[in-house]
OpenMM code with the backbone's topology and positions (N, CA, C; nanometers):
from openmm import Vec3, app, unit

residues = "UNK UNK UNK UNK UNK UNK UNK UNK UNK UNK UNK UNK UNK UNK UNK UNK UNK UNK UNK UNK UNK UNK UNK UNK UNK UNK UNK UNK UNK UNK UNK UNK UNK UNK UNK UNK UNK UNK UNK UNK UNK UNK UNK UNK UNK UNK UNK UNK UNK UNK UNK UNK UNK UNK UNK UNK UNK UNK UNK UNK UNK UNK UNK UNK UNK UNK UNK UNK UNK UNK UNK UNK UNK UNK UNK UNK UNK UNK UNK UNK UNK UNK UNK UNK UNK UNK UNK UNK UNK UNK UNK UNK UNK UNK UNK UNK UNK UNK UNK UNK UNK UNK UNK UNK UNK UNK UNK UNK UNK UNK UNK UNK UNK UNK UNK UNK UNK UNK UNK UNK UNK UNK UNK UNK UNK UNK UNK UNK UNK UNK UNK UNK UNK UNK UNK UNK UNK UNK UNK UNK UNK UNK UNK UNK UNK UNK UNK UNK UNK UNK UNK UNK UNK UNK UNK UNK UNK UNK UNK UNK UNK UNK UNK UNK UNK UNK UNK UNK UNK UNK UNK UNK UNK UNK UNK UNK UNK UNK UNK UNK UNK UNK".split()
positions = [
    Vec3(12.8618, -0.2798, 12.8848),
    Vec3(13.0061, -0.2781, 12.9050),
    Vec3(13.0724, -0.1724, 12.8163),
    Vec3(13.0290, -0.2271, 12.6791),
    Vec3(13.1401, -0.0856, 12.5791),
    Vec3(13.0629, 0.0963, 12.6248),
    Vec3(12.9467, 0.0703, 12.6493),
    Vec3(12.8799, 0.1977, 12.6751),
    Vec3(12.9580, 0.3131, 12.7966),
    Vec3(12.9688, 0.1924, 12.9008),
    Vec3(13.0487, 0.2006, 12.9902),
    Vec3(13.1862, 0.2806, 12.9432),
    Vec3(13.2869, 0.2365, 12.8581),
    Vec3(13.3780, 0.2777, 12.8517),
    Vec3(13.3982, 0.3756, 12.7622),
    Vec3(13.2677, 0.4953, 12.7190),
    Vec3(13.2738, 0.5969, 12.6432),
    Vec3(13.3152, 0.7149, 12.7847),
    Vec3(13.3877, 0.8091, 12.7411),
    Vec3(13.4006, 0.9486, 12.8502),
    Vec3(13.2699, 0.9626, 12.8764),
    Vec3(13.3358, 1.0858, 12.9918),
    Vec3(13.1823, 1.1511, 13.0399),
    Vec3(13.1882, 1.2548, 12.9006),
    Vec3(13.0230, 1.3663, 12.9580),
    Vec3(12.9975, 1.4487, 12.8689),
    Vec3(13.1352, 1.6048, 12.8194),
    Vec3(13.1764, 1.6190, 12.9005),
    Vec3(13.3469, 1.6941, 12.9218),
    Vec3(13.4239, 1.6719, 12.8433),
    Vec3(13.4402, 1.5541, 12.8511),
    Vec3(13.5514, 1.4732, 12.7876),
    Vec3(13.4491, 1.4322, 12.6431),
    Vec3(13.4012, 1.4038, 12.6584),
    Vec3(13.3527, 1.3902, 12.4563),
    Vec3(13.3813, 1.5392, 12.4238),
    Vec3(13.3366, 1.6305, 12.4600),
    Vec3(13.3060, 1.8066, 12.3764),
    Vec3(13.4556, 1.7967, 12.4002),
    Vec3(13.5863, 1.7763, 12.4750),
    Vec3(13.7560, 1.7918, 12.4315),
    Vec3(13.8096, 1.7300, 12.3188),
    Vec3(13.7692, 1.5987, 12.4002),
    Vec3(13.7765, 1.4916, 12.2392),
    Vec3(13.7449, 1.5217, 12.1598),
    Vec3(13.6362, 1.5429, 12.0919),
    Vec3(13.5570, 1.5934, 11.9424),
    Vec3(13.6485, 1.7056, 11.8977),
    Vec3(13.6756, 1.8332, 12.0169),
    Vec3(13.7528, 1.9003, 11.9199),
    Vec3(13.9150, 1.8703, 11.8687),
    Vec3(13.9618, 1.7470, 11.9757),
    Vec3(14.0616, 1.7403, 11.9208),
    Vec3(14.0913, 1.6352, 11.8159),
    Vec3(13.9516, 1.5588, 11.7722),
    Vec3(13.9381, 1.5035, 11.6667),
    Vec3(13.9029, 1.5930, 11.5653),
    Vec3(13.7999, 1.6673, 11.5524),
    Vec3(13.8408, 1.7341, 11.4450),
    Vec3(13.9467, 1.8215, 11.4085),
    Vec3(14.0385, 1.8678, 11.4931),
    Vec3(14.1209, 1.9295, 11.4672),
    Vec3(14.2281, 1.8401, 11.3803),
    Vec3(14.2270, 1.6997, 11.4655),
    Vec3(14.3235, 1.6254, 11.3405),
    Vec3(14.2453, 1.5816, 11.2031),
    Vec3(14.1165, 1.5784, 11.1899),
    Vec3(14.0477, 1.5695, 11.0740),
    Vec3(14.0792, 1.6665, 10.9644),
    Vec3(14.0533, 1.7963, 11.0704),
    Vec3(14.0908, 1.9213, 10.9515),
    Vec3(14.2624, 1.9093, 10.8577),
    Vec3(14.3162, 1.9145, 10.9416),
    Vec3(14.4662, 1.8684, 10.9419),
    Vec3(14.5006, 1.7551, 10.8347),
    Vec3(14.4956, 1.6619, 10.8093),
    Vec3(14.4157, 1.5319, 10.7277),
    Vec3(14.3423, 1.5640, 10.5932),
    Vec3(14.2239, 1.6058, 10.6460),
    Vec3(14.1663, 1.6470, 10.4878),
    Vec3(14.2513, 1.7674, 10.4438),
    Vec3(14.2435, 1.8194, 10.4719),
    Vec3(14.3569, 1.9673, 10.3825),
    Vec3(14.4079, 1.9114, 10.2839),
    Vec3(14.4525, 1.7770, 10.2809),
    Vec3(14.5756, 1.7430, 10.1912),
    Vec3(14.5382, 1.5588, 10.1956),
    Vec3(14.3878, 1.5820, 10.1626),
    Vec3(14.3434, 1.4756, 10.1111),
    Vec3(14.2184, 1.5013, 9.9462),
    Vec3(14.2257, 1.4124, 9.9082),
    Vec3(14.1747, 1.4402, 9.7571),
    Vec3(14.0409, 1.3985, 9.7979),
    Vec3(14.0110, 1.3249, 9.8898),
    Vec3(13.8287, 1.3593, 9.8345),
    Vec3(13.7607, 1.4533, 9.8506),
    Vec3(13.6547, 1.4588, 9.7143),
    Vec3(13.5808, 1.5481, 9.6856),
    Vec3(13.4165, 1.5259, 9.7876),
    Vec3(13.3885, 1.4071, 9.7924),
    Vec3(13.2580, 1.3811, 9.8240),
    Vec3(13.2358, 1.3373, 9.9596),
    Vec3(13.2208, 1.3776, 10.0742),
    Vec3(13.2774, 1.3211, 10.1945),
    Vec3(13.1073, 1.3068, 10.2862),
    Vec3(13.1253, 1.1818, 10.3439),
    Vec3(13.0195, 1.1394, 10.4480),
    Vec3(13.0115, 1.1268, 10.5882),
    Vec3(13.0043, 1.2380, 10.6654),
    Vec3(12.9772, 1.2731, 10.7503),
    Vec3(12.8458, 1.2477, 10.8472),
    Vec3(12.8293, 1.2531, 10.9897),
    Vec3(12.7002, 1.1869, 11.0589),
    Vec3(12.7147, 1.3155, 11.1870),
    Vec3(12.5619, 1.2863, 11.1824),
    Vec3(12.5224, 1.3997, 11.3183),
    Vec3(12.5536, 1.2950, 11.4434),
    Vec3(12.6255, 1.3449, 11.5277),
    Vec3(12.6371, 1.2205, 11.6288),
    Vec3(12.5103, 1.2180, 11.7416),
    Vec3(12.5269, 1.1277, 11.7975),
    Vec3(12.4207, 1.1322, 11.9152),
    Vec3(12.5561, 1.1436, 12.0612),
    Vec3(12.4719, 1.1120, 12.1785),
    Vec3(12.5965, 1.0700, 12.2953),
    Vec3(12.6686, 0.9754, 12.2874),
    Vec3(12.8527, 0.9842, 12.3224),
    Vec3(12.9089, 0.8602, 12.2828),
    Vec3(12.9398, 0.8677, 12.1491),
    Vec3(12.9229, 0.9831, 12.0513),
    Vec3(12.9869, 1.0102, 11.9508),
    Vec3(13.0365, 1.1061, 11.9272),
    Vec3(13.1412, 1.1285, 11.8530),
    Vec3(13.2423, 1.2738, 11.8456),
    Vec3(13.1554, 1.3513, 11.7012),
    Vec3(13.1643, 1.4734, 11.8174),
    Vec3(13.0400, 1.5956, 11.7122),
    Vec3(13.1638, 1.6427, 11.6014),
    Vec3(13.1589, 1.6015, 11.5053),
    Vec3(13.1867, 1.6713, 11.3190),
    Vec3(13.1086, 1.7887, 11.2737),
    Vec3(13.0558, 1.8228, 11.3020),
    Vec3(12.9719, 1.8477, 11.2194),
    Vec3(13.0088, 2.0129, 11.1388),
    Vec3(13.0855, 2.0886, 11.2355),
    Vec3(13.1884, 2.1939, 11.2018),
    Vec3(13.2870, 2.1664, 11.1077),
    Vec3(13.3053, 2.0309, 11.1172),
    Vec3(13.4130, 2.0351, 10.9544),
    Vec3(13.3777, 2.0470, 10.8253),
    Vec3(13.2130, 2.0815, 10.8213),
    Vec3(13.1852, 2.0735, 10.7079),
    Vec3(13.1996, 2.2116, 10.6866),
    Vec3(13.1985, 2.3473, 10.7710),
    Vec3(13.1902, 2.4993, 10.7490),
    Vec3(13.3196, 2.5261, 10.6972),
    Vec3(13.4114, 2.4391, 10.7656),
    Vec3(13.5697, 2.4559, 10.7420),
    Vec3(13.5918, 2.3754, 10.5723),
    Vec3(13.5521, 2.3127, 10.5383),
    Vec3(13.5664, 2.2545, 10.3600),
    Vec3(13.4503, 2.2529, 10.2931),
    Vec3(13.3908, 2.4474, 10.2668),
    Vec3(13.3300, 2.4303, 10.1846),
    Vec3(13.3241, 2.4098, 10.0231),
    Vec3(13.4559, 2.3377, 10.0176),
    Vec3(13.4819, 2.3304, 9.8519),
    Vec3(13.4566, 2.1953, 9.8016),
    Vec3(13.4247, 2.1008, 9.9432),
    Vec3(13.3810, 2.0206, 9.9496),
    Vec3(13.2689, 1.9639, 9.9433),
    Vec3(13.2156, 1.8060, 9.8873),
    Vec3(13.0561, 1.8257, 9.8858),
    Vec3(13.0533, 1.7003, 10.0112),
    Vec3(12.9660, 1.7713, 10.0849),
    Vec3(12.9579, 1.6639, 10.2376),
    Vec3(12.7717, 1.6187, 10.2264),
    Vec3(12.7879, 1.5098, 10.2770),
    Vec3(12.6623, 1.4267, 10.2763),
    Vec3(12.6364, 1.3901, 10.4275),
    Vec3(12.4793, 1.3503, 10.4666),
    Vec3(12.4800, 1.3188, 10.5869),
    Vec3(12.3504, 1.2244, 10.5587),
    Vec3(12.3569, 1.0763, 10.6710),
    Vec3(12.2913, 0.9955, 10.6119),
    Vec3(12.1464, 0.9976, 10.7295),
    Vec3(12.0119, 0.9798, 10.6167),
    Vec3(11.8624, 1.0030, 10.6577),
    Vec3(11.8545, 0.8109, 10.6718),
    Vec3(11.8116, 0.7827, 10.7678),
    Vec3(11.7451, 0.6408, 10.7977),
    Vec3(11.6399, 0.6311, 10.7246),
    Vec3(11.6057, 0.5456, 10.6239),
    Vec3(11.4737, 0.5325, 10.5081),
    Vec3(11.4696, 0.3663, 10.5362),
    Vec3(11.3740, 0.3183, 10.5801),
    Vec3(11.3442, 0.1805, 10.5885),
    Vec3(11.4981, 0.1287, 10.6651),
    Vec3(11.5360, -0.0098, 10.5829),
    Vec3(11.6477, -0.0596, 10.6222),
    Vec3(11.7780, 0.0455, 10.6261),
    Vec3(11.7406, 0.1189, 10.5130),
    Vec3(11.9100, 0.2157, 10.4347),
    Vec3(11.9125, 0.3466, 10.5215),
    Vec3(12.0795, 0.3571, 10.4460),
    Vec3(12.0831, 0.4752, 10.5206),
    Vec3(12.0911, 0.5388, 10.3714),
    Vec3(12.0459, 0.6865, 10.3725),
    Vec3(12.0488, 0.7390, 10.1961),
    Vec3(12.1015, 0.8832, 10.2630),
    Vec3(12.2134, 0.8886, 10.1731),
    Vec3(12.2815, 1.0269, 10.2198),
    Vec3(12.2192, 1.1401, 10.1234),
    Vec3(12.2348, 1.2213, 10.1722),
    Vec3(12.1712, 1.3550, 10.1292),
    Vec3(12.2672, 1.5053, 10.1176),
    Vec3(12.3226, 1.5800, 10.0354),
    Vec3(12.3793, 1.6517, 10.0251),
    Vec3(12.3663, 1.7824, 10.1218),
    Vec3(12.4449, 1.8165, 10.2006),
    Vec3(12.4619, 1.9325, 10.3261),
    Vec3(12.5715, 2.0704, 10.2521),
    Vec3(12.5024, 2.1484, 10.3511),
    Vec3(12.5904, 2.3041, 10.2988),
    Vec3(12.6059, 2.3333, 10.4822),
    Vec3(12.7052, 2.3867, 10.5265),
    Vec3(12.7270, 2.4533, 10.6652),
    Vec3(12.5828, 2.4946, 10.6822),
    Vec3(12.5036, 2.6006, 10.6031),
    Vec3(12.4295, 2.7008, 10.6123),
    Vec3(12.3173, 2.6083, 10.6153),
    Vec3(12.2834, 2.5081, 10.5802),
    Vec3(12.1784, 2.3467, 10.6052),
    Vec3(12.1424, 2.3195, 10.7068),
    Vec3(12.2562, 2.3276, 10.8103),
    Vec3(12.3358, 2.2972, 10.9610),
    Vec3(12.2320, 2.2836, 11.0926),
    Vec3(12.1929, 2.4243, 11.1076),
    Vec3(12.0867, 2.4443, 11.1789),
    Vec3(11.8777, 2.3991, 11.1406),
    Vec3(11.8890, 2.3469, 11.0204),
    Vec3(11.7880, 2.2814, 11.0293),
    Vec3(11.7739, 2.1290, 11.0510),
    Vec3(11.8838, 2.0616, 11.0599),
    Vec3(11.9143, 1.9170, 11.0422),
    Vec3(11.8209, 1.9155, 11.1776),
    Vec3(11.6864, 1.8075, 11.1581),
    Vec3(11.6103, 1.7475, 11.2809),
    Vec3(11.6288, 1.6197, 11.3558),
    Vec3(11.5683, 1.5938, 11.4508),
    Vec3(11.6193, 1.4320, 11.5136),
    Vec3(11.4670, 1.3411, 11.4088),
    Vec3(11.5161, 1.2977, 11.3654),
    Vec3(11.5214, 1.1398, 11.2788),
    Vec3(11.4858, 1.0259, 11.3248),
    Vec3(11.4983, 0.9169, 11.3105),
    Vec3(11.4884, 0.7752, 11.3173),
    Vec3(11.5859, 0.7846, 11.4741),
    Vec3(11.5636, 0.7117, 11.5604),
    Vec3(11.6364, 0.6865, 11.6831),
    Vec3(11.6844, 0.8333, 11.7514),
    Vec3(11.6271, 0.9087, 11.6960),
    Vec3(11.6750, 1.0535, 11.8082),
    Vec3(11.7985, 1.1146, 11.7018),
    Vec3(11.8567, 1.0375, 11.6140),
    Vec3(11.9459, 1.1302, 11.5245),
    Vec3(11.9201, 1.2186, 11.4201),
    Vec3(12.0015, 1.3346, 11.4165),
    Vec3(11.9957, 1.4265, 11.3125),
    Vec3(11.9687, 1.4309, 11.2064),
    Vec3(11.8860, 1.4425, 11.1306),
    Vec3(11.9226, 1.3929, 11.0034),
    Vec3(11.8760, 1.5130, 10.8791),
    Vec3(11.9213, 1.5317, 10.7496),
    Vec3(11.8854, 1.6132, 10.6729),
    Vec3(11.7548, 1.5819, 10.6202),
    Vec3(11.6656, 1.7237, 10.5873),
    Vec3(11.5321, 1.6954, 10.5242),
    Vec3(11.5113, 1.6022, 10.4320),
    Vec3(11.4237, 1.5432, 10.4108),
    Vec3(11.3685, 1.4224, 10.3024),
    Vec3(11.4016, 1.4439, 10.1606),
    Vec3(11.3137, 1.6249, 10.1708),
    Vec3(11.3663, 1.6844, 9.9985),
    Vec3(11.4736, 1.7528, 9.9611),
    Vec3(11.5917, 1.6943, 10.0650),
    Vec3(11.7676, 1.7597, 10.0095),
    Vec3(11.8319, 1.6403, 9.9215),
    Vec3(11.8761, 1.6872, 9.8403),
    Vec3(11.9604, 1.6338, 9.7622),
    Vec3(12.0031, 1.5460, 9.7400),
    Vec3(11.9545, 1.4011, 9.7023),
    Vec3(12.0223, 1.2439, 9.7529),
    Vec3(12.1797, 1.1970, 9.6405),
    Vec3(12.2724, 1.1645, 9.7169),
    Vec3(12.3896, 1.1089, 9.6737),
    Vec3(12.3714, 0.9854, 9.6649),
    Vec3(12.3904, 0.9704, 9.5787),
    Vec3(12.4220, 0.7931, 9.5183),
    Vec3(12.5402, 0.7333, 9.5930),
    Vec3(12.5303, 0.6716, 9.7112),
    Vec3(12.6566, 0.5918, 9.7868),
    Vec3(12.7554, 0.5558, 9.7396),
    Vec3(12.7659, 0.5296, 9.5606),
    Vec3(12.8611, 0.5061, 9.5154),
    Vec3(12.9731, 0.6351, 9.4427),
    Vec3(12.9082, 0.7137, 9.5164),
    Vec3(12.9782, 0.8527, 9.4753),
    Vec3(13.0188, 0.8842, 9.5470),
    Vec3(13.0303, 0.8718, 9.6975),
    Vec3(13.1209, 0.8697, 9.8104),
    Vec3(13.2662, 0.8568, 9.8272),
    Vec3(13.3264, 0.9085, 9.8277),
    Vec3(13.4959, 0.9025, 9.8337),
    Vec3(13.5473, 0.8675, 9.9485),
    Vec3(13.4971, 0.9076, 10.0765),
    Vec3(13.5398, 0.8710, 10.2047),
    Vec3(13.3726, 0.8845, 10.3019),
    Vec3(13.4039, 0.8153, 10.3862),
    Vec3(13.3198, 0.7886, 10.4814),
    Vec3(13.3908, 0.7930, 10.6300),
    Vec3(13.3164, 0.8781, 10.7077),
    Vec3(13.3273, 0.8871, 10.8727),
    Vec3(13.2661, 0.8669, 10.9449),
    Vec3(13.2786, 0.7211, 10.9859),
    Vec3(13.2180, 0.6543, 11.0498),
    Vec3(13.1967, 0.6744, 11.1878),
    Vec3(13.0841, 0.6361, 11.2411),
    Vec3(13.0854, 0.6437, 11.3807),
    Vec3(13.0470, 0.4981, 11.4223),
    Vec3(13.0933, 0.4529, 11.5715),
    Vec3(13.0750, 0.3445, 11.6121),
    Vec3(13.0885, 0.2846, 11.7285),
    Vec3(13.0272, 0.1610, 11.8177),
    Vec3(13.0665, 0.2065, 11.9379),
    Vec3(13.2047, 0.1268, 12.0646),
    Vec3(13.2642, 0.0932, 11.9227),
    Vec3(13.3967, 0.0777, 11.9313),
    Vec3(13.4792, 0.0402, 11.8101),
    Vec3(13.6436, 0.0451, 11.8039),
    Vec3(13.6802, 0.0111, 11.6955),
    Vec3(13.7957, -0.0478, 11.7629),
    Vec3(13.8984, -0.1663, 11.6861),
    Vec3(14.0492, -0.1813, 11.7115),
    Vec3(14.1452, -0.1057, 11.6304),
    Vec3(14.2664, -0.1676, 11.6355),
    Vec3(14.3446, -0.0548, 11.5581),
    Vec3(14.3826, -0.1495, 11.4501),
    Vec3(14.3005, -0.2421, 11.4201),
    Vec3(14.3192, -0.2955, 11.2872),
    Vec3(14.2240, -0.2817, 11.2062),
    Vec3(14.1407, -0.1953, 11.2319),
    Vec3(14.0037, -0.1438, 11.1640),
    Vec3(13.8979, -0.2032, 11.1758),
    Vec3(13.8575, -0.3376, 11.3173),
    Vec3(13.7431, -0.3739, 11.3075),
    Vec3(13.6602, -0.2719, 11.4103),
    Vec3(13.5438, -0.2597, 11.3359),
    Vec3(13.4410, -0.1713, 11.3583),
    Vec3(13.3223, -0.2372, 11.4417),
    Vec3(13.2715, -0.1954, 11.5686),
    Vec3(13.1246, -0.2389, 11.6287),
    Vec3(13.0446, -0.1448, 11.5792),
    Vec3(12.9470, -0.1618, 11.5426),
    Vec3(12.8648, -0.0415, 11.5105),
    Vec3(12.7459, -0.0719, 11.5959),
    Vec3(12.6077, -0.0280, 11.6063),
    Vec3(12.4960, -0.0314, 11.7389),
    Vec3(12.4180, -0.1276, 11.6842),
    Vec3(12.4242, -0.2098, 11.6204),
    Vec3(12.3447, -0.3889, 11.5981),
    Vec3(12.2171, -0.3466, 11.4655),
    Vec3(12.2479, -0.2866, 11.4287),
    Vec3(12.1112, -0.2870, 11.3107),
    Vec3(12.1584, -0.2577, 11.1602),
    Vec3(12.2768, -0.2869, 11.1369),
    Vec3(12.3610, -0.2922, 11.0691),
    Vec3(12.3595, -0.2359, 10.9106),
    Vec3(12.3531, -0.0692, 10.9527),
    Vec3(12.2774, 0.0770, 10.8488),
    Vec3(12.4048, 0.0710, 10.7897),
    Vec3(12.5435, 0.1106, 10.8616),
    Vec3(12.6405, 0.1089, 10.8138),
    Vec3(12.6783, 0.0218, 10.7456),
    Vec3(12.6677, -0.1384, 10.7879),
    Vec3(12.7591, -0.2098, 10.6930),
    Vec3(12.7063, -0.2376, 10.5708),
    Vec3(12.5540, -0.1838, 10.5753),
    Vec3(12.5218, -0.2227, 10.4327),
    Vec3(12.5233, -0.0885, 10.3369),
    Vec3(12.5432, 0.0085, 10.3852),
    Vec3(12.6101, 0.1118, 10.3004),
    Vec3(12.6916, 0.1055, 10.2773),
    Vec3(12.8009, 0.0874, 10.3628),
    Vec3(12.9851, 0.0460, 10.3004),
    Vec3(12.9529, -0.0625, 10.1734),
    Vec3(12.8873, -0.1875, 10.2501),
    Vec3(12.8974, -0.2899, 10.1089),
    Vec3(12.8549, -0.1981, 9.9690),
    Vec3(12.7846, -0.1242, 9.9675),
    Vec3(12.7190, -0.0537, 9.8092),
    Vec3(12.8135, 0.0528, 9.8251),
    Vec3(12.8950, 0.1019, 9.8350),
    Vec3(13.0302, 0.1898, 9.8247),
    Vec3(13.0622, 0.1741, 9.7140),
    Vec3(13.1362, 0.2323, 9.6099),
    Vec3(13.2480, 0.2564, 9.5530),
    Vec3(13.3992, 0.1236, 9.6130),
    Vec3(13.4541, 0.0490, 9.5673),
    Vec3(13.5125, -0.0199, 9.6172),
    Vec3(13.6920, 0.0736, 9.6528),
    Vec3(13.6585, 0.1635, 9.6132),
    Vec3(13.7969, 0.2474, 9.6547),
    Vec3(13.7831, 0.3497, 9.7401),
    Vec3(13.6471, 0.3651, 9.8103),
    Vec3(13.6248, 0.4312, 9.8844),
    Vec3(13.7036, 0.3883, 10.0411),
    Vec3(13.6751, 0.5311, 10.1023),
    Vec3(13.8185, 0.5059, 10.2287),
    Vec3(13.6729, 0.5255, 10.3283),
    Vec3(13.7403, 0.4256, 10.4370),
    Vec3(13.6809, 0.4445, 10.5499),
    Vec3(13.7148, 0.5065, 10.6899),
    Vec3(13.6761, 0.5635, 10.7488),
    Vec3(13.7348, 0.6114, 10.8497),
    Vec3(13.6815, 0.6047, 10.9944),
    Vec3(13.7046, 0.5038, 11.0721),
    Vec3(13.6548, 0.5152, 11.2421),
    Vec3(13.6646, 0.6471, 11.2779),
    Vec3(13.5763, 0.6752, 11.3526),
    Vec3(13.5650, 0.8063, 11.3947),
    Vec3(13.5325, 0.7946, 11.6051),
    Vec3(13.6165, 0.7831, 11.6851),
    Vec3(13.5607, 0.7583, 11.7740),
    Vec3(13.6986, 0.8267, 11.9193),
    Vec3(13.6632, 0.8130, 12.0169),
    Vec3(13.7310, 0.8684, 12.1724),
    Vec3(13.8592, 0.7670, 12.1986),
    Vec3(13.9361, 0.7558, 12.3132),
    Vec3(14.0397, 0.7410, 12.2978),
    Vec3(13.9724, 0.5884, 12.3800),
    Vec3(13.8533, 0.5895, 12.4617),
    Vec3(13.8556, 0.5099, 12.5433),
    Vec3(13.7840, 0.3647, 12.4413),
    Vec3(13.7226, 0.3914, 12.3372),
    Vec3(13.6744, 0.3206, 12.2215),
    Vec3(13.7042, 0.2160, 12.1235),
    Vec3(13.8740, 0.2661, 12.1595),
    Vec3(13.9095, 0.1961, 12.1045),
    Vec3(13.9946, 0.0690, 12.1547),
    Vec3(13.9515, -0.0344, 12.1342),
    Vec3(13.9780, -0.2105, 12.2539),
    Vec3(14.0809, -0.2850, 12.1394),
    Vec3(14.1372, -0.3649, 12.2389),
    Vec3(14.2205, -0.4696, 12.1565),
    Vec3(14.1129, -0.6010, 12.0739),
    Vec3(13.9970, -0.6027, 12.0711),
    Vec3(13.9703, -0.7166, 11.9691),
    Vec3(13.8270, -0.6872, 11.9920),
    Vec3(13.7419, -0.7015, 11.8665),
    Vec3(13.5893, -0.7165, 11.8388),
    Vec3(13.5983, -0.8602, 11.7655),
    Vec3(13.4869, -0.9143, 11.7782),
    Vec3(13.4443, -1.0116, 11.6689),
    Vec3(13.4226, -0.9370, 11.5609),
    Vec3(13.4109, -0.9996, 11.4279),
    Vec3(13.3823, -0.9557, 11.2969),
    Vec3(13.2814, -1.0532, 11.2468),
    Vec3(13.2188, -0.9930, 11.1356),
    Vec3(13.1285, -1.1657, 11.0851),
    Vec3(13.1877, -1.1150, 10.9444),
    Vec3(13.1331, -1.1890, 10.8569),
    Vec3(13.1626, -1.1749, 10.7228),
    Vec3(13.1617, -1.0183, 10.6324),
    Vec3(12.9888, -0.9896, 10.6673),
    Vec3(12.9679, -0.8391, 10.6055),
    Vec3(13.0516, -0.7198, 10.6927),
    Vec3(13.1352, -0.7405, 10.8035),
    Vec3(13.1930, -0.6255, 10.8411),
    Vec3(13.2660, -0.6026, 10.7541),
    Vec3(13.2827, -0.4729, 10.7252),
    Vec3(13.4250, -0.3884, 10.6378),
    Vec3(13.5504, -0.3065, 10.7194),
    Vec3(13.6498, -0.3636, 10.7157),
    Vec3(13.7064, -0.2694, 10.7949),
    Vec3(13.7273, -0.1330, 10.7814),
    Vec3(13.7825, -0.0579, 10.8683),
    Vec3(13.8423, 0.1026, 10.8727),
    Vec3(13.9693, 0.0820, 10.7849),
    Vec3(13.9912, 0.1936, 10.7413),
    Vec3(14.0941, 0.2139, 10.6839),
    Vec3(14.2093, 0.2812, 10.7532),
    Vec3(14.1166, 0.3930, 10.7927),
    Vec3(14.1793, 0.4890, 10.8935),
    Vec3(14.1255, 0.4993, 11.0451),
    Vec3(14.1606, 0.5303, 11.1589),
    Vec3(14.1240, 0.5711, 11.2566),
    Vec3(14.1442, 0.6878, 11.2911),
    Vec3(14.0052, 0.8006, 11.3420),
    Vec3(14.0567, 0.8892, 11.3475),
    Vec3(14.0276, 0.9175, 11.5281),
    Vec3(14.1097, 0.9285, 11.6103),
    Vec3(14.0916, 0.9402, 11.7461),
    Vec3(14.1648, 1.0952, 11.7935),
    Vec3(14.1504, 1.1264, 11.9521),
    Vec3(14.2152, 1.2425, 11.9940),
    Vec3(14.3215, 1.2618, 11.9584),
    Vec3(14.4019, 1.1378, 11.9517),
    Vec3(14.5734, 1.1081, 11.9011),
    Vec3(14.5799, 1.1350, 11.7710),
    Vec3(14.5047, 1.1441, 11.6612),
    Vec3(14.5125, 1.1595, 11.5706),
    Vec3(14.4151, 1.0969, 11.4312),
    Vec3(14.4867, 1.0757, 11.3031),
    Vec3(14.4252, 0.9751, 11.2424),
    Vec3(14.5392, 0.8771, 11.1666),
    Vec3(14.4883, 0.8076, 11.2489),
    Vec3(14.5877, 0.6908, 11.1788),
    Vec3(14.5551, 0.5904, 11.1088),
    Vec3(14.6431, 0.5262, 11.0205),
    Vec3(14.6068, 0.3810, 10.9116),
    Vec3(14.5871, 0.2806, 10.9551),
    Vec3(14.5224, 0.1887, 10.9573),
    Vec3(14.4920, 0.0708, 11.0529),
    Vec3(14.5880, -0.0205, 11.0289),
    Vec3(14.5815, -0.1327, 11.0878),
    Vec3(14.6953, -0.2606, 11.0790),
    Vec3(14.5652, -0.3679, 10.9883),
    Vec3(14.5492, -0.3561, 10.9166),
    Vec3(14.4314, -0.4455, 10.8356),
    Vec3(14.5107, -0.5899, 10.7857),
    Vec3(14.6382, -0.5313, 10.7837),
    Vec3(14.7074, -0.6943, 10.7868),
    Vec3(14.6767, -0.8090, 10.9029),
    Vec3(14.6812, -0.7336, 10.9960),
    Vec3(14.6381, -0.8158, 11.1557),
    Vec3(14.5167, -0.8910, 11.1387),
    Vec3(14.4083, -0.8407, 11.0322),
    Vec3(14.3007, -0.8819, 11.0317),
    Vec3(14.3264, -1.0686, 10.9255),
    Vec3(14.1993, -1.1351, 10.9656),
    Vec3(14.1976, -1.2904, 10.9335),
    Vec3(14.1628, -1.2770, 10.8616),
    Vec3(14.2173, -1.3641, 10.7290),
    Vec3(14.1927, -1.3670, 10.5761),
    Vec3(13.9904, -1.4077, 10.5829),
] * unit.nanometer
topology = app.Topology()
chain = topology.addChain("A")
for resn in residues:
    res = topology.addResidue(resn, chain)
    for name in ("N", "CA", "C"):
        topology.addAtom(name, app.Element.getBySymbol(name[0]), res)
């Protein structure tokens, strides 16, 4: 069903750029230094150009190792060697650079739906939520996903974390996390 309601292939490569275009827009005149970024697969909006555009920035991209996901430090010029990984995704070499998750300032999430109160579906094997939990507790989160992605209600269980931000074609916006159940 949610698979269903991702665009065709057209419409993701418009979308993506007009998500990153509001990404770029956004970070310019955002303070993190350490930012976590993902190679997408289909059904996810391609980033991966925002890292050429903030190289003053240090961007990470996360390698599947057993259960974890362990981010690894990226340069634009990295870009073209990133290989398919664990499940067909991208991922940086083994011997690049590992970031300590709690050094993360923001995170861009991908997922395969979100609401606009920041609850997050992610694909059932749950890499993400146990990286958010070992976060930095002031770290920002950010949905990263298409216009069609985003639904009026997911279940949550306990370990979900919400979004902070959403960042869609429309833009990036702050979630309603008040909406969410104590």
């Amino acid at each position: 069903m949610l698979r269903a309601n991702r665009p065709g292939i057209e419409a993701q490569i418009s979308q993506s750029g007009e998500i990153r275009s509001h990404l770029r827009d956004w970070l310019a005149s955002h303070p993190a230094r350490v930012i976590a970024a993902f190679s997408s697969i289909p059904g996810e909006a391609m980033l991966l150009p925002l890292i050429a555009d903030f190289p003053d920035r240090q961007w990470v991209l996360p390698r599947i190792e057993g259960e974890a996901l362990i981010f690894h430090f990226v340069t634009a010029e990295e870009l073209p060697g990133i290989a398919s990984g664990s499940f067909g995704i991208g991922e940086p070499a083994a011997n690049s650079p590992v970031c300590p998750t709690e050094q993360i300032n923001l995170f861009l999430c991908p997922g395969m739906a979100f609401t606009k109160c920041g609850k997050r579906l992610g694909r059932g094997k749950g890499f993400y939520d146990r990286a958010l939990s070992a976060a930095d507790s002031e770290s920002e989160r950010v949905g990263v996903c298409f216009r069609e992605q985003v639904i009026p209600e997911l279940p949550i269980e306990v370990h979900d974390l919400p979004m902070h931000f959403l960042a869609t074609p429309d833009g990036v916006t702050p979630t309603n996390q008040a909406a969410l159940p104590p």
